[in-house]
Steps between C-alpha positions, in 0.01 A plus 500: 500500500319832605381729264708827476316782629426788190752788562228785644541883400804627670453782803636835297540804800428751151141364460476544903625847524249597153215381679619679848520858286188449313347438827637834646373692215165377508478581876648823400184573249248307623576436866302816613155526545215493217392820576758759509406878656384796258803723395418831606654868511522778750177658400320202517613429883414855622168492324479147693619639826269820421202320496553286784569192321839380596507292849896455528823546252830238556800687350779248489848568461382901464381426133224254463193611659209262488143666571268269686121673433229460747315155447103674516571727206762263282157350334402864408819605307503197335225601258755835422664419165793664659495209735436204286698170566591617867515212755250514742674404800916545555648800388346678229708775384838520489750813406875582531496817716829633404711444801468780687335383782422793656341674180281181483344597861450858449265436180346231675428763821391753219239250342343416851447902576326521148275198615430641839430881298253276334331343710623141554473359858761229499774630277798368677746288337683261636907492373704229582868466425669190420877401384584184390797236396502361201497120501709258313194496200546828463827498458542227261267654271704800487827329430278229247654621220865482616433175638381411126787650354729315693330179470495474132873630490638215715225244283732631194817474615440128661409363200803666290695358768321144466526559100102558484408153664702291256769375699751547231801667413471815331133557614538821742611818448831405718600208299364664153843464379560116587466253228163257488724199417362141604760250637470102356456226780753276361279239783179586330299188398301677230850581324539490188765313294646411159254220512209736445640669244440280157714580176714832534786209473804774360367823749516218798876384400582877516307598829669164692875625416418806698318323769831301465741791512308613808494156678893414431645843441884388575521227188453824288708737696777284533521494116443847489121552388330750582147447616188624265376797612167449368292330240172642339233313365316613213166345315147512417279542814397122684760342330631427874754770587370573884446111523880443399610740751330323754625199436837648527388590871401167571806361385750684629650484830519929524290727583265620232357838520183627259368830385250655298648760250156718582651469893735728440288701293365833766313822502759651744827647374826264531307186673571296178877560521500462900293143459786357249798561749287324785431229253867491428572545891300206577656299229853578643440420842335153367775441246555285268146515473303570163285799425177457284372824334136438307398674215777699504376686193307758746820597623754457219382670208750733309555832616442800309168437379184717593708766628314746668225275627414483864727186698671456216891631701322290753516164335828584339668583849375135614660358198806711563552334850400137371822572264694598740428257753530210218844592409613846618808688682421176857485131386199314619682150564308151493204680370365393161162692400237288261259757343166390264365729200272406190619878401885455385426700261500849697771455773758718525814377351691561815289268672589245218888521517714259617583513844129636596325172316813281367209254384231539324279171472180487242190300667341431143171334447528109544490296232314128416707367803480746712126544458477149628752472771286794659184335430650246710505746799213616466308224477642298828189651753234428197302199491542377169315272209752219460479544152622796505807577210700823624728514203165537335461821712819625449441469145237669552595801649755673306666882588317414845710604810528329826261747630269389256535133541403537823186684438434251244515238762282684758246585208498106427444397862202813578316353170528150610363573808225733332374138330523316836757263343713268747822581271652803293491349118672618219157651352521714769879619438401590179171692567727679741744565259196610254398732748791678593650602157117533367306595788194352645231381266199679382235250360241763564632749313189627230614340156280504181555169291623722226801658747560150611544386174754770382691415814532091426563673112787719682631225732495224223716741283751559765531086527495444124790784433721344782385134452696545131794698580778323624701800681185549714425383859291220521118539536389308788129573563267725360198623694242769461321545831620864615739544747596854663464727180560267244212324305730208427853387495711258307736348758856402368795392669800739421850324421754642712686583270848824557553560145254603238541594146278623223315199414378478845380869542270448187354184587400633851364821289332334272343265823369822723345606136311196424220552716409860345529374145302202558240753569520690189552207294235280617273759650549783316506707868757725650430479892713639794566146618869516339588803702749266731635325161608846322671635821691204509556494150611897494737467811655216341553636098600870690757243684618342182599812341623711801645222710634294372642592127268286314400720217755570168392820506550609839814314513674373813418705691340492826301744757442325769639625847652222736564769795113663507700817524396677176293790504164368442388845354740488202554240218823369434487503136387813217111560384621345161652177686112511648319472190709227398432319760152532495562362096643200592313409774172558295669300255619196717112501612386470155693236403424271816090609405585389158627177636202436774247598213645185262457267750156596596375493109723165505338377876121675507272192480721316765451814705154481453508157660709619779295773580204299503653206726591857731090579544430130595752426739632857606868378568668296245853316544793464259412141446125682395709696259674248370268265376406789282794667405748166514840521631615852586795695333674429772501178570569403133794726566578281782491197335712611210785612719493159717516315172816732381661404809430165445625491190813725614580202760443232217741699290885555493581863566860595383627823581712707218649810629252563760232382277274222588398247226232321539518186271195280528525121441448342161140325442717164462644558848185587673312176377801316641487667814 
């Protein structure tokens, strides 16, 4: 098989004709001789001519004369400082003698009777005239800068007309108005499917019915049904919105045409309202085809906002013709348009209405399963440990998007290979995962053994707090080598759970505040190491009382804003409903500190012994923990509810008017069972 040949620089006429100008305009400046003739004046040519000094004058063209001096006295004049720099051979003056011809021979005739009056034997001058055609040099020089003008004119307008090299759509200044869509290759091997897409199980049942309605539109229309007109899909950014659309390209058997939001976005007036009717155009003439719209947000916020700013009627006029090409006065048949936003939150409501977006279909986080299933993809081009537990990971890896399992998974395999390891193990997985929600690690960093002390104090108080409460997450490792800008970090593993309620709000309070009163407890110190922990812990009292009703006080009442629509520069509620607020909330935070600070009096020597088994071995496990602490609040929670189901299933349950009655076997009966 013969090697292909390297592609060599392509021949490109505009670096051929810069090179031929550049060369005409050197010749131009330079192309003359070194030594150029004296400029001189009528006085100084009759004094010449007086003195007998001039051998012969070429007039050309009845302007230029050029005074040719006699060679024996050249040498002599030289040393003149009148004279200085004047070539000694060629001509050596030159003057413009006005044009009149005949003017320029009578002083010349007058100047050779003053030499004769004086005395000078040979004062005869020699005048020779000489007209001449200009050659095709000349001329281009004088039309250079048309040439240029013209040149870089048609240089413009062939690349607008080429859309500025890119070969696309919508590039030029002709086809500024034509939409930068991207047609699917339904024949594509690289396509991608439902295969590729893990979890998303509901969002998948809901995208296929249109692919559906699309692929065997007369079931519905004989029935009567009316095709979608388009579906929206709304959620937290990675969570695989873009990668669901194009698996609905790969599935179906239409055409699928893409888009950018920003693409329609344009300095000029009207091009983003001129791109969405060729984007429709093109969608009609391929119908029934399906039109994908990306980030849609940049496009589709609500009007009436910012009034006044610069391309603000701009944007709305786009919107205004995505409306009315969605569902206006013409129908757009067979076309159904899928749009993607994490922004719900600030569309316009007409873009939400039924008939615009009949569906609208929520792409969530994944849960346990999910996690999994698209660790499972993920993981197909990795070489792997064979020991390697992925519901582990999954576990592992809670409120993480697909996005984020992915990077997780090309974080695992870069640090694998960073170790020269034959296979990706699940140490690495979870150094990745360390690294991405921690940041990298900074053993380096200058520590005194005092400030690494108060941070194994502060990290051992976090585990302690949690390790005892039953409503709060897990603790799964504690470490205290920094990472990013944290000195240490208690890692837990958060329940997922949908529905919270007081109990659980002041056990994850009284958690974030165990570290700082640890500190002041054990240490006596108040550092700045807890600045994380009482953010948290503000955001979340602030959201206990203002969210979501959980203050007597207060009442149910809650001011939090769904829509993101509120005026951000006003408060919803009065200055007194403020300072009550800011009671309650300093009073919810005293309580859970009142809490935290039992358990530490109740838990300091065992923290002692934590934070000393954290300076030995840096990084301590739960199993670490446990042998000091014993079983956790949780897991004794755990083990009490699976012996009250037990016992429910030994039992007979009777049921009294909707009541359930459990009645629990005799001591007589259970020794004969």
């Amino acid at each position: 098989m013969t090697a292909k040949k390297p592609n060599g620089p392509r021949f490109n006429f505009i670096w051929f004709w810069t090179i031929v100008i550049m060369g005409l305009i050197y010749f131009a400046m330079f192309g003359e001789e070194k030594e150029r003739p004296l400029e001189g004046d009528w006085e100084m040519i009759t004094g010449l001519v007086e003195n007998g000094l001039v051998d012969r004058i070429d007039v050309v063209d009845q302007e230029n004369a050029s005074v040719y001096l006699k060679k024996d006295l050249v040498d002599s004049l030289l040393k003149d400082e009148r004279f200085k720099g004047m070539p000694a051979a060629g001509a050596q003056i030159r003057f413009n003698t006005g044009g009149d011809v005949q003017d320029f021979r009578q002083q010349i005739e007058r100047a050779q009777d003053v030499a004769k009056e004086n005395g000078v034997e040979d004062a005869k001058v020699k005048i020779k005239y000489i007209r001449t055609e200009k050659g095709w040099g000349e001329y281009i020089i004088e039309f250079l800068p048309w040439i240029l003008i013209i040149g870089v004119w048609f240089f413009i307008m062939r690349g607008m007309m080429r859309g500025g090299g890119g070969g696309g759509a919508g590039g030029g200044i002709m086809n500024v108005g034509k939409a930068r869509a991207q047609m699917a290759d339904k024949n594509s091997k690289d396509k991608i499917t439902f295969k590729d897409v893990a979890g998303l199980e509901e969002a998948k049942v809901e995208i296929m019915e249109i692919v559906d309605f699309l692929r065997k539109a007369d079931k519905y229309k004989a029935l009567g049904a009316k095709i979608p007109k388009g579906a929206l899909l709304a959620g937290p950014p990675g969570t695989g919105k873009t990668l669901l659309a194009k698996a609905v390209a790969g599935e179906a058997n239409v055409p699928f045409l893409s888009i950018s939001g920003s693409d329609f976005v344009e300095m000029f007036v009207g091009v983003g309202a001129a791109r969405v009717r060729d984007l429709f155009e093109q969608a009609k003439k391929s119908a029934p085809c399906i039109v994908f719209i990306d980030e849609i947000d940049a496009i589709g916020r609500a009007r009436g906002k910012n009034a006044g700013f610069g391309g603000n009627d701009e944007r709305e006029n786009t919107l205004n013709q995505l409306l009315t090409e969605m569902d206006g006065f013409q129908t757009n048949a067979g076309v159904i348009v899928l749009a993607a936003t994490n922004r719900i939150d600030i569309l316009d409501k007409a873009l939400m209405r039924a008939g615009r977006f009949d569906r609208q279909i929520e792409i969530g986080l994944p849960d346990v399963k999910e996690r999994q299933a698209i660790f499972d993809v993920h993981l197909r081009k990795l070489k792997l440990d064979s020991k390697l537990d992925r519901e582990f990971l999954a576990k592992q890896t809670p409120g993480f998007a697909g996005a984020d399992i992915a990077n997780v998974c090309n974080e695992a395999a870069l640090i694998a290979a960073r170790h020269d390891k034959d296979a990706i193990t699940q140490e690495d997985f979870l150094s990745a995962i360390d690294r991405i929600v921690g940041g990298l690690e900074r053993r380096n960093m200058p520590m005194t053994p005092a400030e690494r002390r108060s941070t194994a104090i502060h990290e051992a108080g976090h585990a302690t707090v949690m390790w005892r409460l039953k409503n709060c997450d897990p603790v799964l490792k504690i470490t205290i080598i920094p990472r990013g800008r944290s000195l240490g970090a208690t890692w837990y593993l958060p329940e997922e759970r949908v529905n919270h309620n007081i109990s659980h709000f002041m056990h994850k309070l009284a958690g974030l505040l165990g570290g700082r009163i640890a500190e002041q407890i054990l240490l006596d110190i108040t550092s700045t190491g807890a600045i994380n922990d009482l953010e948290r812990t503000t955001k979340t009292a602030y959201a206990m009382v203002a969210y979501y009703g959980m203050s007597e006080k207060v009442g149910n009442i809650s001011f939090y804003d769904a829509t993101g629509q509120r005026d951000t520069f006003t408060k919803p509620f009065s200055e007194r409903t403020a300072e009550l607020i800011d009671v309650e909330v300093r009073r919810i935070v005293d309580e859970a500190v009142a809490l935290t600070r039992e358990i530490i009096e109740r838990e300091r020597e065992n923290i002692e012994r934590l934070a000393d088994l954290l300076l030995d071995k840096e990084t301590i496990f739960a199993e670490d923990v446990e042998t000091i602490l014993g079983k956790s609040a949780q897991d004794i929670e755990k083990e009490a509810n699976a012996a009250n189901v037990k016992r429910e299933d030994e039992a007979t349950i009777t049921e009294v008017d909707g009541i359930r009655y459990i009645v629990e076997p005799s001591k007589e009966e259970a020794s004969e069972n």
